[in-house]
Backbone as CSV, one residue per row, in Angstrom:
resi,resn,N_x,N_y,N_z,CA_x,CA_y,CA_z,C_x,C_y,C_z
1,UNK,-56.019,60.092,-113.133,-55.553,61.130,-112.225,-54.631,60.501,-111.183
2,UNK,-53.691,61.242,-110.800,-52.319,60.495,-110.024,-52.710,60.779,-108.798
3,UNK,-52.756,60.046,-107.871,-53.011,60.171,-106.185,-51.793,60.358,-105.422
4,UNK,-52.034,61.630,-104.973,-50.604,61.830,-104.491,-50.581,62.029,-102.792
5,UNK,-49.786,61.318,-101.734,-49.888,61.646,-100.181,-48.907,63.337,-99.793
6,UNK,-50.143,63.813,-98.821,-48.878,64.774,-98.916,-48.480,64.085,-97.595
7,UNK,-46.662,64.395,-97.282,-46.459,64.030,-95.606,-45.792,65.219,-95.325
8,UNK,-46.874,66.012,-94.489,-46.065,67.382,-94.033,-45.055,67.277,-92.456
9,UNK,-44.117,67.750,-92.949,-43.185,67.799,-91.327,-42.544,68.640,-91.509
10,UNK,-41.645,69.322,-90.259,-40.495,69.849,-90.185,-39.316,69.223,-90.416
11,UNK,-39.363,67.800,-90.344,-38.479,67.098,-90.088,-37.302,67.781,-90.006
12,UNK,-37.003,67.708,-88.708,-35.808,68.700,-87.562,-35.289,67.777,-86.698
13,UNK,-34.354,66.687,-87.201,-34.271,66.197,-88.347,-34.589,65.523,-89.257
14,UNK,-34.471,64.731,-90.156,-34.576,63.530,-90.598,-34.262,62.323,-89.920
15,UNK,-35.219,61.647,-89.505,-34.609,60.335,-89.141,-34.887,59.444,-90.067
16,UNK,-34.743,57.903,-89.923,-35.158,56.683,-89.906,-36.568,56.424,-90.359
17,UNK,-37.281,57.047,-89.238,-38.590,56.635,-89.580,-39.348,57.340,-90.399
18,UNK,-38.850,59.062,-90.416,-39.676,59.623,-91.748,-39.343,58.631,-92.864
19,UNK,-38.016,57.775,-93.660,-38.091,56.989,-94.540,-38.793,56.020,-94.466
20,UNK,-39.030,55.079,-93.100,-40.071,53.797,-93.127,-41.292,54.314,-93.030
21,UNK,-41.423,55.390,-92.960,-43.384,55.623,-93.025,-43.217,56.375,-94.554
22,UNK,-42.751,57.356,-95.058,-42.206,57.492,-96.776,-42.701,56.529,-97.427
23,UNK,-41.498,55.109,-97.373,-41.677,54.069,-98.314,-43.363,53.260,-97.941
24,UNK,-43.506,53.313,-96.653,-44.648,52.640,-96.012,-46.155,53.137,-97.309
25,UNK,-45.607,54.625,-97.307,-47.084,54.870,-97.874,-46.789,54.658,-99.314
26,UNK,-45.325,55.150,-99.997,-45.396,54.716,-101.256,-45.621,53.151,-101.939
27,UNK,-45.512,52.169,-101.159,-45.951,51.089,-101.335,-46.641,50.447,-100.621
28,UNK,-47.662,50.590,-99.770,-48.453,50.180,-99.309,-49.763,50.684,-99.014
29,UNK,-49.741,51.431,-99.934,-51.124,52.341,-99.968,-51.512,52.529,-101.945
30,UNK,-52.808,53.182,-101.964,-52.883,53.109,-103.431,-52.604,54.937,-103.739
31,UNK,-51.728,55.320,-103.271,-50.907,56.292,-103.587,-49.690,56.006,-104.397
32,UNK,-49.919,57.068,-105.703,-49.178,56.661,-106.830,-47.649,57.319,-106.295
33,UNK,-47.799,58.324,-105.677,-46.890,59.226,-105.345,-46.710,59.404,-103.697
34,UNK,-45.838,59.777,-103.004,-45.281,60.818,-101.947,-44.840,61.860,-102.151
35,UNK,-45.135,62.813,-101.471,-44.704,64.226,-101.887,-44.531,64.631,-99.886
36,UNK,-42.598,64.432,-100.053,-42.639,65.030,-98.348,-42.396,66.824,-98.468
37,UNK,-43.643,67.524,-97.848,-43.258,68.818,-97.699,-42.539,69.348,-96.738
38,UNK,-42.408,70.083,-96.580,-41.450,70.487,-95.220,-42.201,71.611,-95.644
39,UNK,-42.414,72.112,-94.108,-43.283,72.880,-93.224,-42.604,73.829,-92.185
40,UNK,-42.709,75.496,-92.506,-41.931,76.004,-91.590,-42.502,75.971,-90.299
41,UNK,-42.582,76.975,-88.952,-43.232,76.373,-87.980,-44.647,75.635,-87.753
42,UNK,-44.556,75.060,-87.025,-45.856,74.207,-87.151,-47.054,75.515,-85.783
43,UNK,-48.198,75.671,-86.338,-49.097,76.810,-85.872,-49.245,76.590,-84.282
44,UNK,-49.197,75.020,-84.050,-49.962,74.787,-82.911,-48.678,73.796,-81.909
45,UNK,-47.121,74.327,-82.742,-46.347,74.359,-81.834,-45.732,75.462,-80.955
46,UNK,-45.245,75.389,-80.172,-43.783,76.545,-79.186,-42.807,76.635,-80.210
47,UNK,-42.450,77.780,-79.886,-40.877,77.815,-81.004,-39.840,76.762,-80.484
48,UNK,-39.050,76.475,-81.372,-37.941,75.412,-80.753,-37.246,75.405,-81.760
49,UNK,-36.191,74.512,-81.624,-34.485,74.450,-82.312,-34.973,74.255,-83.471
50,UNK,-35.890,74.873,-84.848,-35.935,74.850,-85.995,-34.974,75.426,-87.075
51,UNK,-33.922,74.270,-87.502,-32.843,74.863,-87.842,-33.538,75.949,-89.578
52,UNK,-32.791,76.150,-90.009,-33.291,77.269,-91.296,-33.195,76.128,-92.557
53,UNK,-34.455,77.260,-93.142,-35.766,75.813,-93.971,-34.364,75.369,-95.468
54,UNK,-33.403,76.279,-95.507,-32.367,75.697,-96.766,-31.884,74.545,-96.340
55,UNK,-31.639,73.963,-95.085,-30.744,73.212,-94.559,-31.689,72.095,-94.449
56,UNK,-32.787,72.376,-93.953,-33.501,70.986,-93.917,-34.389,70.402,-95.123
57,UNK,-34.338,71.329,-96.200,-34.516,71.015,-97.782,-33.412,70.386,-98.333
58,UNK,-32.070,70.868,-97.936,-31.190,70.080,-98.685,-30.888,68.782,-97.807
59,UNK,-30.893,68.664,-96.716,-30.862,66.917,-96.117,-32.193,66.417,-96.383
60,UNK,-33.532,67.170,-96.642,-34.853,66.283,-97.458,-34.689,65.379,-98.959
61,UNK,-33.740,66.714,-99.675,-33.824,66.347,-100.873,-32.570,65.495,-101.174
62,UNK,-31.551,65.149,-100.419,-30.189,64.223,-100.091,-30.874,62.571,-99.663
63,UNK,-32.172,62.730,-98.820,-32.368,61.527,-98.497,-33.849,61.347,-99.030
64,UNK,-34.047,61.758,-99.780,-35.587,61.357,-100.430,-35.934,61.352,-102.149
65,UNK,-35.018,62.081,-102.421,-35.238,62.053,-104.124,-34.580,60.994,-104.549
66,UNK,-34.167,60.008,-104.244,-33.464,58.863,-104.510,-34.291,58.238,-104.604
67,UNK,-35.163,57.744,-103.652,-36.223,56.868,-103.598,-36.918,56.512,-104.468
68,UNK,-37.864,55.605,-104.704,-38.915,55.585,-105.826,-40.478,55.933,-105.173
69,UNK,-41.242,56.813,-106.201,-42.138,57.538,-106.024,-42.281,58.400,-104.644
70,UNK,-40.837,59.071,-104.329,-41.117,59.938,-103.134,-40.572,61.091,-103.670
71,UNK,-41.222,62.330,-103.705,-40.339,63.454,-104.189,-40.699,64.551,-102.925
72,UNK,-39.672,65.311,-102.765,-39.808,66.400,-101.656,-40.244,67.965,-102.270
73,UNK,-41.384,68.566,-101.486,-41.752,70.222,-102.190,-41.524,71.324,-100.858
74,UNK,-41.233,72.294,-101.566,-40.838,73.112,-100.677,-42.375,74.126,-100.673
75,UNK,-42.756,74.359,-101.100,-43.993,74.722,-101.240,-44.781,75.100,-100.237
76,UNK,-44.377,75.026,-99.169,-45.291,75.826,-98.071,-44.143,77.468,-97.437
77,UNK,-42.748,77.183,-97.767,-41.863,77.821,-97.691,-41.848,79.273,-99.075
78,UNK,-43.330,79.062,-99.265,-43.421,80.044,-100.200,-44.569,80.498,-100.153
79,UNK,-45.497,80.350,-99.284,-46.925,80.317,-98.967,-46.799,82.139,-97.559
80,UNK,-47.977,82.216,-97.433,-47.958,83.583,-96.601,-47.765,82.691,-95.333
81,UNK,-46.959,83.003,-94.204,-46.746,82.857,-92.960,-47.960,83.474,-91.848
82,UNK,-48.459,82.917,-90.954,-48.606,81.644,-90.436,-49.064,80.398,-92.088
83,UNK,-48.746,79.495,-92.146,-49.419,79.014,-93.140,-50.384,78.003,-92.343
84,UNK,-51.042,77.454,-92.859,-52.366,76.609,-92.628,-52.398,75.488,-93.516
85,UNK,-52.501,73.910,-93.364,-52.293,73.348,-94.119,-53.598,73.492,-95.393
86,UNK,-54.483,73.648,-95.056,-55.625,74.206,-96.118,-55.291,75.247,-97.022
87,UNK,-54.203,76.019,-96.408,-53.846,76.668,-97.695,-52.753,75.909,-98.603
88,UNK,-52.010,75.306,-98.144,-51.320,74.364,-98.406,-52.113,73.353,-99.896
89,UNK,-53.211,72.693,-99.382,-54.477,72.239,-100.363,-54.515,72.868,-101.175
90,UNK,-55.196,74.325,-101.102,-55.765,75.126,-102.236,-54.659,74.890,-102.865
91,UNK,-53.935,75.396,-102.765,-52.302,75.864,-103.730,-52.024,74.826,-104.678
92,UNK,-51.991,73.565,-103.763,-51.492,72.362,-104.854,-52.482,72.231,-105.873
93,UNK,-53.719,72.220,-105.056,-54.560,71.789,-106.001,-54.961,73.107,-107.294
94,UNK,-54.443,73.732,-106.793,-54.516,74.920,-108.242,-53.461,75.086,-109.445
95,UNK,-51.908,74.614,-108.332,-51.402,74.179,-109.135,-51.114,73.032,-109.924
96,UNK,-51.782,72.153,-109.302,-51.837,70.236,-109.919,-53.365,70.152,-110.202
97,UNK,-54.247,70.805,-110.915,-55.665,70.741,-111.005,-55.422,69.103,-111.347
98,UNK,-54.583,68.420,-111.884,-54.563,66.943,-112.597,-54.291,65.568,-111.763
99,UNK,-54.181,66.260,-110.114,-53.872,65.333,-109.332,-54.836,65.504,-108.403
100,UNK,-55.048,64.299,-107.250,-55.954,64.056,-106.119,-55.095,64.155,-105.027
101,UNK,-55.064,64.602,-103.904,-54.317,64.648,-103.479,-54.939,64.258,-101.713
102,UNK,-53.835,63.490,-101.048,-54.558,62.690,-100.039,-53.440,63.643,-98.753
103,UNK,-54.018,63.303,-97.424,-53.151,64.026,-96.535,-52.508,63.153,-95.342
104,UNK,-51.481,62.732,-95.268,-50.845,61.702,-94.196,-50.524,62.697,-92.828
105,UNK,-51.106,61.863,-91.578,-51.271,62.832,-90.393,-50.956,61.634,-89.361
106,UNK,-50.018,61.703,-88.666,-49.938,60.814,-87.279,-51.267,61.179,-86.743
107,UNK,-51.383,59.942,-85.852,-52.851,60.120,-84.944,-52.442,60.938,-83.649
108,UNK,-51.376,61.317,-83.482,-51.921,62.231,-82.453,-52.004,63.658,-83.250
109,UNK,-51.817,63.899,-84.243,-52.589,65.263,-85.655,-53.981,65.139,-85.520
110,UNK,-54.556,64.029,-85.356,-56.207,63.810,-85.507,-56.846,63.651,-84.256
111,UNK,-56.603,63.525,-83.210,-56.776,64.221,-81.921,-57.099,65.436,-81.910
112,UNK,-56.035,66.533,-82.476,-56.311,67.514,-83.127,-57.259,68.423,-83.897
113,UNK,-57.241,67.453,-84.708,-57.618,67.742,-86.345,-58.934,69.044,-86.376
114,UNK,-59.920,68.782,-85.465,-61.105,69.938,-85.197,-60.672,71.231,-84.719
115,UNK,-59.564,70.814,-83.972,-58.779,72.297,-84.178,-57.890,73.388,-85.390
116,UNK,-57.864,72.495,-86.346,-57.056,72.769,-87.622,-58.191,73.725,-88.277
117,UNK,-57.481,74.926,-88.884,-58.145,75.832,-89.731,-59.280,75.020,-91.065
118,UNK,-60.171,75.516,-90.903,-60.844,74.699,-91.802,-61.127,73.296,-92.058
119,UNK,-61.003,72.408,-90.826,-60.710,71.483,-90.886,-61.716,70.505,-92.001
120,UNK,-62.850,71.406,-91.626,-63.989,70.497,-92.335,-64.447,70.438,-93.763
121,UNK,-63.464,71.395,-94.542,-62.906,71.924,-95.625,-62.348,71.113,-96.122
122,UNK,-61.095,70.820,-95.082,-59.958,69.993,-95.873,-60.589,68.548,-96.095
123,UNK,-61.576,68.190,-94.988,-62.118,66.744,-95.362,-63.159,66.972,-96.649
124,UNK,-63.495,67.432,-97.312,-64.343,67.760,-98.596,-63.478,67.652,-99.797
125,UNK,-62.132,68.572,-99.487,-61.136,68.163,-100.895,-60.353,67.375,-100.735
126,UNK,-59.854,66.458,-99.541,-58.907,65.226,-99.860,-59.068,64.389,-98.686
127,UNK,-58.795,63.088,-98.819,-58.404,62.076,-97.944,-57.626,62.223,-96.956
128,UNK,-57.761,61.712,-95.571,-56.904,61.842,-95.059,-56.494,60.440,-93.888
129,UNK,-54.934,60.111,-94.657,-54.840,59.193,-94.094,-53.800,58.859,-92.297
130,UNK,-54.362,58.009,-92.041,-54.004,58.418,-90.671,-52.779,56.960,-90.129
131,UNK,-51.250,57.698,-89.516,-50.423,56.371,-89.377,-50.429,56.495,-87.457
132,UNK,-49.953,55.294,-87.574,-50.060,55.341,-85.716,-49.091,56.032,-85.130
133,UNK,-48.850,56.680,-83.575,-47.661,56.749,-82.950,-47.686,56.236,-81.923
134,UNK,-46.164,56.579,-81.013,-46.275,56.112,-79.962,-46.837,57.031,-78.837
135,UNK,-48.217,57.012,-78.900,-49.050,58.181,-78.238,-50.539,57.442,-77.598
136,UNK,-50.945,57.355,-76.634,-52.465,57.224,-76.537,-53.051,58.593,-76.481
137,UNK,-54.479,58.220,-77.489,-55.213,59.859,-77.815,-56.097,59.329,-77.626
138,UNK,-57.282,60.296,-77.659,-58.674,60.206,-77.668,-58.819,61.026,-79.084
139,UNK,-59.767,60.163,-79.646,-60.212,60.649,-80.975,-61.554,61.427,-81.085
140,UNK,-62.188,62.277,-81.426,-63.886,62.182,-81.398,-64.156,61.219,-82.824
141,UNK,-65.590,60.328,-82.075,-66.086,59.408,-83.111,-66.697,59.911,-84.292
142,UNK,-66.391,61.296,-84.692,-67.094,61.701,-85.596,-65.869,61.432,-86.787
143,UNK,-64.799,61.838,-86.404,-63.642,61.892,-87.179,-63.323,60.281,-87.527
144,UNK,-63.303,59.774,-86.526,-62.841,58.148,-86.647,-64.027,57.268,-87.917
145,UNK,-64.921,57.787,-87.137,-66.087,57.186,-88.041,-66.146,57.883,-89.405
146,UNK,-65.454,59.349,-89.870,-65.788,60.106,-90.945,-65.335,59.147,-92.466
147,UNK,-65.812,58.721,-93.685,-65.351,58.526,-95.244,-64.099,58.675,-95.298
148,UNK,-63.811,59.670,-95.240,-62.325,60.513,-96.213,-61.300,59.928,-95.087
149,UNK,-61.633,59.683,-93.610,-60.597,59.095,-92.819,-60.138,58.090,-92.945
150,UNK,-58.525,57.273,-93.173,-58.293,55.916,-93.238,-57.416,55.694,-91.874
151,UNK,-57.964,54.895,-91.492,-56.607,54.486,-90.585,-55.982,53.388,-90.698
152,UNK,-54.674,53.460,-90.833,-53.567,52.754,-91.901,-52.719,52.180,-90.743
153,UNK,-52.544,50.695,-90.916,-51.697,49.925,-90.509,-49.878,49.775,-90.346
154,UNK,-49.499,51.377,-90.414,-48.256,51.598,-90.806,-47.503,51.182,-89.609
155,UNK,-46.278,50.790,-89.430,-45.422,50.816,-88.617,-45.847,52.094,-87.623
156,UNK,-45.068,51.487,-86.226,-45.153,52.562,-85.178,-43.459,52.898,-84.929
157,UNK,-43.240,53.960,-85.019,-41.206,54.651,-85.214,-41.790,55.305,-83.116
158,UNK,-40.648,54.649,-83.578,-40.120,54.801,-81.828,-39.335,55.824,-81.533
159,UNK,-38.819,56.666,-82.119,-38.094,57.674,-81.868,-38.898,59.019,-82.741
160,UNK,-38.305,60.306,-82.094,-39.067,61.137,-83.000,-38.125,62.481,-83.276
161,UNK,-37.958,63.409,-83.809,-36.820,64.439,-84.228,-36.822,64.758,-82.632
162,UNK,-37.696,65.400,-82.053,-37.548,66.155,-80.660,-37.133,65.203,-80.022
163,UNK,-37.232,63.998,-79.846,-36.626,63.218,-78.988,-35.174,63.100,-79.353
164,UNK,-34.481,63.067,-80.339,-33.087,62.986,-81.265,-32.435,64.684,-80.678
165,UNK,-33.259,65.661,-81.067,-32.425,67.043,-80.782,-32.683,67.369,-79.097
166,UNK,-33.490,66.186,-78.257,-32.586,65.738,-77.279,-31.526,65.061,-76.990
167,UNK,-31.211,64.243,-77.027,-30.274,63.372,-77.238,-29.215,63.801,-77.710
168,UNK,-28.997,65.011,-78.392,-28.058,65.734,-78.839,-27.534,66.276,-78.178
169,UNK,-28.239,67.385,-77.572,-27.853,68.002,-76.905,-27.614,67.440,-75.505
170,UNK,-27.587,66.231,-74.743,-27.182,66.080,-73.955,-25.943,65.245,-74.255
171,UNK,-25.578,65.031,-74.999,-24.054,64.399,-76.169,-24.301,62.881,-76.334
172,UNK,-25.587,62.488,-76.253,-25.875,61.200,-76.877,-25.217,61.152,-77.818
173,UNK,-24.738,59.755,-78.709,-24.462,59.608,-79.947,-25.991,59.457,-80.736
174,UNK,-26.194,59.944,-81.531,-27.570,59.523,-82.458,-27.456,59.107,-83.970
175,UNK,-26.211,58.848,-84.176,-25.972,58.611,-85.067,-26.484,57.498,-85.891
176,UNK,-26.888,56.561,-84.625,-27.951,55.396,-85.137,-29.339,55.438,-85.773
177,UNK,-29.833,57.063,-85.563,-31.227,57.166,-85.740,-31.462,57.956,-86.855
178,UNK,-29.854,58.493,-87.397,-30.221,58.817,-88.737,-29.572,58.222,-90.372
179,UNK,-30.434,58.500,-91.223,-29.720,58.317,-92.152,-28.187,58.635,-92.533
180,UNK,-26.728,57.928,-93.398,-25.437,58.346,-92.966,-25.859,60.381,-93.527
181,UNK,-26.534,60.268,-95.052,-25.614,61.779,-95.398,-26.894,62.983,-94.600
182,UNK,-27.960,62.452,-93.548,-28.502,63.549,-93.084,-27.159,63.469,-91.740
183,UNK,-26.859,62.553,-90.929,-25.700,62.782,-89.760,-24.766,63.663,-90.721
184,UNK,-23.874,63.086,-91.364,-22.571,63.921,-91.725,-23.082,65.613,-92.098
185,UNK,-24.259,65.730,-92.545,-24.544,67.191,-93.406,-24.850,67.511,-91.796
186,UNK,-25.269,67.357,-90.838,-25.451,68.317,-89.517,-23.778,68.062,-89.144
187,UNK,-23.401,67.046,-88.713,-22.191,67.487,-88.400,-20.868,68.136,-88.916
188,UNK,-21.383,68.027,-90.407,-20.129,69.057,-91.324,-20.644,70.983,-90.976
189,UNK,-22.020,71.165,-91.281,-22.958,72.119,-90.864,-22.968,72.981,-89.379
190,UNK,-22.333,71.511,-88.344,-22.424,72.093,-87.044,-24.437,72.781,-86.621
191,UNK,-25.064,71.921,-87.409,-26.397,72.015,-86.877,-27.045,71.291,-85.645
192,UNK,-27.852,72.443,-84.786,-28.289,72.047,-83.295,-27.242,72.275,-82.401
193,UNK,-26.384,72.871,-82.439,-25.372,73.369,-81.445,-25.842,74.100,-80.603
């Protein structure tokens, strides 16, 4: 059975580091696969500059299907709105009955995590692995201490999309923080204006 990570984001945009935590888990974890979803609003954010989900599928699938063992699903972009990542679960797993499927969550997500629909659900059908940020959290020791939790030695990315679609908008150059064809596709696009 193929072990697959999901890494859910908006990524609004793509930077840098969604690829070094990507490759991070496709080779440094015993995940056969990556699967980056993109996620329309996130439940337990404010609305904000979320450009429209075609645009950030096609700079997902421009800078990630290249890769080895990373493939991008649109798959929550077809799910009932609000979505929930547990429904997210069911789905795959009904449609991949042949895969295991693990869940990649920055630690400040697992700070969280008891707030997430079903949370205690989702720890029964998959793993969930946990990468660092640049955040101090408080965890509860139930979660830290829980089986299905890993906490993974991944790189810490210093920059983050909201910090970038700042930087934008105050006419930073950011051109450093992204990949070349996700920059040129916003600036041919005129995305975040």
């Amino acid at each position: 059975m193929k072990k697959i990570g999901l890494y859910l984001g908006t990524f609004n945009p793509i930077h840098h580091g969604h690829i070094t935590l990507a490759n991070y888990f496709a080779n440094n974890t015993d995940l056969d696969e990556v699967w980056v979803v993109l996620t329309p609003q996130n439940p337990f954010k404010k609305k904000y500059n979320l450009i429209e989900d075609d645009y950030r599928l096609e700079m997902a699938n421009n800078t990630f299907n290249h890769l080895k063992n990373i493939k991008v699903s649109d798959i929550e972009f077809k799910l009932n709105k609000p979505n929930y990542t547990i429904d997210t679960i069911n789905r795959l797993s009904e449609d991949f009955p042949n895969k295991q499927f693990t869940l990649l969550i920055g630690e400040d997500n697992l700070a969280n995590f008891h707030y997430w629909k079903d949370y205690s659900k989702i720890l029964e059908l998959v793993e969930v692995f946990v990468y660092p940020r640049n955040t101090t959290i408080n965890v509860d020791n139930e979660l830290i201490n829980n089986k299905k939790i890993k906490i993974l030695d991944a790189p810490k990315i210093a920059i983050s999309s909201e910090e970038i679609r700042k930087k934008m908008k105050e006419g930073v150059d950011i051109k450093g923080y992204l990949p070349k064809v996700v920059y040129e596709y916003i600036i041919e696009k005129r995305l975040f204006n």
